[in-house]
N, C-alpha and C positions, 0 to 999 in steps of 0.2 A: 411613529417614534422618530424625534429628530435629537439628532445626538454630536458634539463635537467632540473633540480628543487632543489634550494636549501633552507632550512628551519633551518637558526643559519648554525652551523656546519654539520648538517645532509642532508645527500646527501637522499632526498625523491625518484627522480627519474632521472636515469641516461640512458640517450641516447637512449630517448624512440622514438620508430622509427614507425609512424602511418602515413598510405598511404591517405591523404587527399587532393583532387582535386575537382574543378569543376566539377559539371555535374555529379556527383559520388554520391554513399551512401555508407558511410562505418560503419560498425558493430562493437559495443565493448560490450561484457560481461563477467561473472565474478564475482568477489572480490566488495561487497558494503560495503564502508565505506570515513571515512575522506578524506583517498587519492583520491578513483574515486569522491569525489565531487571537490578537487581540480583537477584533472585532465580535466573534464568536463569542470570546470569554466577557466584552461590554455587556452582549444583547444577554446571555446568561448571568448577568449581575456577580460575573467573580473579579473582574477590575473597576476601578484599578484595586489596590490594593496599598496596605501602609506599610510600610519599610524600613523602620525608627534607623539600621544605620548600612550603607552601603557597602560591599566589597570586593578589591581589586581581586581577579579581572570580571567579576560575574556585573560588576555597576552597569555595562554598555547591554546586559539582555534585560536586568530587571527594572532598569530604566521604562522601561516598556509597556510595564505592568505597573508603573508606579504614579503613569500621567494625572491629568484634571481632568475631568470627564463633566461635562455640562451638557443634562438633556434639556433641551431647549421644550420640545413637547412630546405628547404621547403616552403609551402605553409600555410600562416596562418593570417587571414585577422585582420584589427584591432579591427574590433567591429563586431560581429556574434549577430544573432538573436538565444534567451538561453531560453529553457522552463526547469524546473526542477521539480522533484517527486512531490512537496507540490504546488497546484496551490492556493492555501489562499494568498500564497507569491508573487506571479505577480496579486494581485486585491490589487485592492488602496479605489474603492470608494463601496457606499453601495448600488447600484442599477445598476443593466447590463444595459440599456441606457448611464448611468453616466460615465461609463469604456467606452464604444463604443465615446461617444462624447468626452470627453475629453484624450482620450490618442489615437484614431485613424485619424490620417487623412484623411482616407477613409474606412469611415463607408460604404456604400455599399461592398467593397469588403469582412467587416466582418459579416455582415450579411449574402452575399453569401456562408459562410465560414458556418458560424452558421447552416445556413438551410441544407449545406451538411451532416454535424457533428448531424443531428439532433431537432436541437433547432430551432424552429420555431419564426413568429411574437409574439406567446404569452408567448415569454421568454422575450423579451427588458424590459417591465415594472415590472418585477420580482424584489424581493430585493435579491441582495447576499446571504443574511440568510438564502433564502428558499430554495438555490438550494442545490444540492445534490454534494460529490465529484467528480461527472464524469462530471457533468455538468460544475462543475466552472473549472474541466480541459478543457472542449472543449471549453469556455469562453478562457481561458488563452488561447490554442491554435491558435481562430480563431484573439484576438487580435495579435498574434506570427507573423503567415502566412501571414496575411493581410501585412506587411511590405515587402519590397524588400531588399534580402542582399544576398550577396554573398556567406554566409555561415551558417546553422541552426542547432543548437542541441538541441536535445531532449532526456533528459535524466529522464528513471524511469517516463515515461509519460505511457506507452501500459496497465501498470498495472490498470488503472480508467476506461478502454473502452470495454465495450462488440463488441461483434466481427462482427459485423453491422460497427458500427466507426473506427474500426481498418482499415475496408478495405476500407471506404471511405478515412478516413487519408493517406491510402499508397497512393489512386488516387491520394491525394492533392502533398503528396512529390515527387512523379513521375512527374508530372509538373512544380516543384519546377525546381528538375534535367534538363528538358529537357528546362528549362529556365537557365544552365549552374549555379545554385546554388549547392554548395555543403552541402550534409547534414550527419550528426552527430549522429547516435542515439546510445545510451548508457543502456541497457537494459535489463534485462532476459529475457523478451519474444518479439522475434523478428522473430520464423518462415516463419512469411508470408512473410519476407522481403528478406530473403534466395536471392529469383533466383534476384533480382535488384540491388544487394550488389556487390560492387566491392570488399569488402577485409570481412572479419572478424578476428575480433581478442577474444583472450582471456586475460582477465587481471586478476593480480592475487596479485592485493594491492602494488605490485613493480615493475613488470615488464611487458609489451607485449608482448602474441605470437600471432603469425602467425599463422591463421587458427586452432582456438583453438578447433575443434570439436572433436577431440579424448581429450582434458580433460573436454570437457562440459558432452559427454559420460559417461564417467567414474563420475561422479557426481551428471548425474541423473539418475544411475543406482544405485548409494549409496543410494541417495533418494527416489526411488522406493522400495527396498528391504525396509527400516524403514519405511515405508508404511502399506508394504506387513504385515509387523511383527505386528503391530498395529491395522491391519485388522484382522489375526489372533488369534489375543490375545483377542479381543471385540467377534468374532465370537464366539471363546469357552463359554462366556458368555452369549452369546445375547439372551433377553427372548421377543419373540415376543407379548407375551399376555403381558406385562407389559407395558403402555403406560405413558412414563417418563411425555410428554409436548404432553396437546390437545388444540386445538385451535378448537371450537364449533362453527359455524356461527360468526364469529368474521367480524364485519363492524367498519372502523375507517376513520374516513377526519380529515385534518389538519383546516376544516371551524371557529374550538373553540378554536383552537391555533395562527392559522393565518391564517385570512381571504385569502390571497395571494397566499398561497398553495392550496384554497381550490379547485384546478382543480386534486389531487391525491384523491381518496377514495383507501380503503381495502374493499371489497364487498364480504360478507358473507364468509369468509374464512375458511374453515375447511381442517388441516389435525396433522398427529399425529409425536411424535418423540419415538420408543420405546429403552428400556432401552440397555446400551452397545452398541452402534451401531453409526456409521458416517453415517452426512448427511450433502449435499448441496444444500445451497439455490442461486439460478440462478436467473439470469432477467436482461432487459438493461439497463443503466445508468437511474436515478430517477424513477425505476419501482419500491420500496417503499424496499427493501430486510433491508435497515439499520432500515428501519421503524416499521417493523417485530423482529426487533432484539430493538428497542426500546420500544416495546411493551411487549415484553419477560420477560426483566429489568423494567419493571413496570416503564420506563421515561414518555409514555401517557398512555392513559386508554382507553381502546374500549369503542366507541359509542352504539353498541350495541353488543350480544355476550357472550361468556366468555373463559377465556383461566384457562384450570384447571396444576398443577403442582404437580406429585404424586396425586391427582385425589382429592384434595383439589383447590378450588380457589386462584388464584391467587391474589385478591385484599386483601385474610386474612391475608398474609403471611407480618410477620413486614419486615424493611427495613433489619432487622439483619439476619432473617430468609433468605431472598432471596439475602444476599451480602453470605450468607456461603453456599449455594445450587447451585447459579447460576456465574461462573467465566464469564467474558466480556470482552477480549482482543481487542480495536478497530486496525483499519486501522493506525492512529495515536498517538500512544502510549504516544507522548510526550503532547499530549491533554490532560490524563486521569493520569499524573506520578503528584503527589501534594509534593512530597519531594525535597528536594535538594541535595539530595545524598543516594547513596545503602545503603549506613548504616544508615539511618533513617529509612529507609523501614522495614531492621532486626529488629530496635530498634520496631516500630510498631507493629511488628507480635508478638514480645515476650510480648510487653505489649497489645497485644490483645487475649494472651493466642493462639494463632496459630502456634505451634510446628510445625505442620506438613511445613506450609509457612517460618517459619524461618530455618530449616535443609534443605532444598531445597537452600532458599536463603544464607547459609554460605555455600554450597557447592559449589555455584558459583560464589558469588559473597564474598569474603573470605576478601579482602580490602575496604572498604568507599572510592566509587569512586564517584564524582559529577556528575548530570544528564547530565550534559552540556557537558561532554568528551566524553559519553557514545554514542558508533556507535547505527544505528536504528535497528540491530538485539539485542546490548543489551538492549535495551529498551524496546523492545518487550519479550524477555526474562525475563525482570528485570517485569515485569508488570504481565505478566504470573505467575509468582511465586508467587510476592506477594499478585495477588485476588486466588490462591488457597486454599482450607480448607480440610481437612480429609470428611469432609464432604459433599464436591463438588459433584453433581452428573449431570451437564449439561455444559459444556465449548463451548462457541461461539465466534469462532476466524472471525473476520471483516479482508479478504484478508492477513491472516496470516503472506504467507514466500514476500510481494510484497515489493520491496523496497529493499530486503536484498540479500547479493549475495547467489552462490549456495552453497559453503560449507558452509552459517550459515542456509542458507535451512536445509541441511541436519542436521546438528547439533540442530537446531530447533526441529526437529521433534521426536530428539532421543533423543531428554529430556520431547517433549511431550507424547513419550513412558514410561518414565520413569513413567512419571505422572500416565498414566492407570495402571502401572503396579501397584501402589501403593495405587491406590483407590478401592474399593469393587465394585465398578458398576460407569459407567460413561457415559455419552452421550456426541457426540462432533456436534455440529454444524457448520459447514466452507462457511461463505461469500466469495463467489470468482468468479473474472472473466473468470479466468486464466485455460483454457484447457487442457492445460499441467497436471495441478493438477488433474483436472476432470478425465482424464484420469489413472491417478494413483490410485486416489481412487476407492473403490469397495465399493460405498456407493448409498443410498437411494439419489434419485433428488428430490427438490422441486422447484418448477420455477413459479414466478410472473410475469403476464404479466396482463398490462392494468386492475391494481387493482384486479386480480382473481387467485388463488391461486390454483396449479393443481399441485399433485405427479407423477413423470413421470414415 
């Protein structure tokens, strides 16, 4: 397939040349932004799109989706089966029976689908609300799969799946393949799919190369080293007798929130976070890890238990106290952004007397730019800065670098340096599925499993 893209007068992509076949899997990663979501939505035949009349301020995104697309040659079917990063966006109704009946017409194949992916009979009568984001991805997925097409992409999906599902989902596309469908995936983490990959590519926001692993290399070796530096810098600090965040016999169910949930408990959970020091917390899809991290942020309250912070209770601490102690960068940032632009955010921090948060945020973000232009690693950046306080001493990143490509990886992380560098003491918390990461870090494990809570 060779494809160009035009956006007004700006030539976005030119004579991009992407080996796309039946019976194939081919590899793209890279550059997360604007472009790779148009790119994604060309190769899956949903741009561009008609637009009969434009509107102020939305004209500068749907601009985007509106360009000339001229395929020069190849293979490129008209309508592909499209899963993307945010699975909120392919659920329509508000109970997973309700998705399966009215948008599949062969509900037994997505059940099959489901049971593979994990999700069993006591997920159908579930509401959407209750589930968790891995779950409502494997929802999206097994409604995806369950269809017959010639072509599937899956873009910024691997980041929602513990590695149970990753490898039952490759079974699923290896089927897919040998049923002469071609598939698409678009993604950071993609090793397992190495040896069944016909091509890989590297994109880099403009253009395609070929066999991009000598600059994937060189990328995540940049990000291993601001790693490495971060790990060192906490090290020189770290005071093990200091225990920043205890979690005491802590038992929680979702029974007094929602009755629907109430098949997750937290069973007597004890363990510690001490001061300067990275930790990750591990577990498979809906094992409770956000649930954990919403318990932290004081959003439920343990049933029984108690979680002390600096060796003070947690439930003493006002809202003010624990929004300038505790930073919470989620998985989706554009959840938790309440402004309309960077420069309301600065405006906020000065009129909340948070120097520290606003000389971060003019160092990056120098112009008032609108949320809604802003790529997901500025978002995530822009979010980081502004829940931090001179006074921060616990940051708990929900699947931090997932979604963003490698050099905002890397630059992610060397502004999260910056951060330690510039706090007196700091503990960092990292939700993540992503191996890769685990790997890189030189940190403390905690892993949930079927409500129990073990240090590894």
């Amino acid at each position: 397939m060779v494809v160009s893209y035009m956006v007004g007068s700006e030539e976005l992509f030119k004579e991009l040349k992407i080996d796309i076949r039946p019976g194939t899997l081919t590899l793209i990663t890279g550059y997360e932004g604007m472009e790779t979501y148009i790119l994604s939505g060309i190769i899956a035949g949903l741009f561009p799109i008609e637009i009969d009349e434009f509107v102020e301020p939305l004209n500068e995104i749907l601009k985007y989706f509106n360009g000339k697309l001229t395929v020069h040659s190849g293979w490129l079917p008209a309508g592909a089966v499209y899963v993307g990063r945010d699975p909120e966006k392919h659920i329509l109704f508000s109970r997973v029976y309700e998705e399966i009946k009215m948008r599949s017409s062969k509900p037994d194949i997505v059940l099959d689908i489901m049971e593979t992916l994990g999700m069993g009979e006591d997920f159908i009568n579930r509401k959407i609300s209750t589930l968790s984001g891995g779950e409502m991805m494997k929802l999206a997925l097994s409604l995806a799969l369950a269809k017959k097409s010639e072509l599937y992409v899956l873009h910024g999906i691997f980041g929602w799946l513990d590695k149970t599902v990753k490898l039952q989902l490759t079974k699923i596309l290896i089927q897919r393949m040998q049923s002469e469908s071609g598939i698409v995936v678009i993604d950071e983490e993609y090793a397992h799919l190495l040896e069944f990959a016909s091509k890989s590519y590297f994109f880099d926001g403009k253009d395609i190369h070929p066999d991009g692993q000598r600059e994937l290399e060189q990328f995540r070796i940049k990000i291993s080293n601001v790693i490495d530096d971060i790990n060192a810098l906490l090290e020189e600090r770290e005071d093990k007798n200091n225990r920043k965040l205890v979690f005491r016999n802590v038992s929680f169910s979702y029974t007094s929130v929602d009755k629907e949930r109430s098949s997750f408990s937290l069973k007597g959970a004890s363990f510690s976070i001490c001061n300067n020091r990275i930790y990750a917390l591990i577990g498979r899809n809906g094992s409770g890890k956000s649930t954990v991290a919403k318990l932290i942020c004081r959003v439920h309250r343990p049933d029984s238990g108690e979680i002390l912070l600096n060796g003070r209770a947690l439930v003493k601490y006002t809202r003010e106290e624990l929004v300038k102690e505790i930073c919470y960068v989620g998985q989706f940032p554009e959840h938790q952004l309440v402004y309309s632009s960077t420069g309301e955010y600065k405006r906020a921090a000065r009129k909340n007397r948070n120097e520290f948060s606003f000389n971060f945020l003019q160092r990056y973000f120098k112009e008032s730019i609108p949320i809604s232009l802003l790529s997901p690693y500025q978002m995530k950046v822009l979010l980081l800065l502004s829940n931090i306080w001179d006074s921060t001493e616990l940051i708990i990143l929900d699947e931090p670098t997932w979604g963003i490509g490698l050099s905002e990886k890397a630059e992610f992380y060397r502004i999260l340096k910056e951060i330690v560098e510039s706090l007196d003491g700091v503990s960092i918390l990292i939700i993540t599925h992503s191996s890769e990461l685990l790997e890189n870090l030189d940190c403390s494990v905690i892993e949930i499993e079927n409500g129990v809570i073990r240090e590894v």
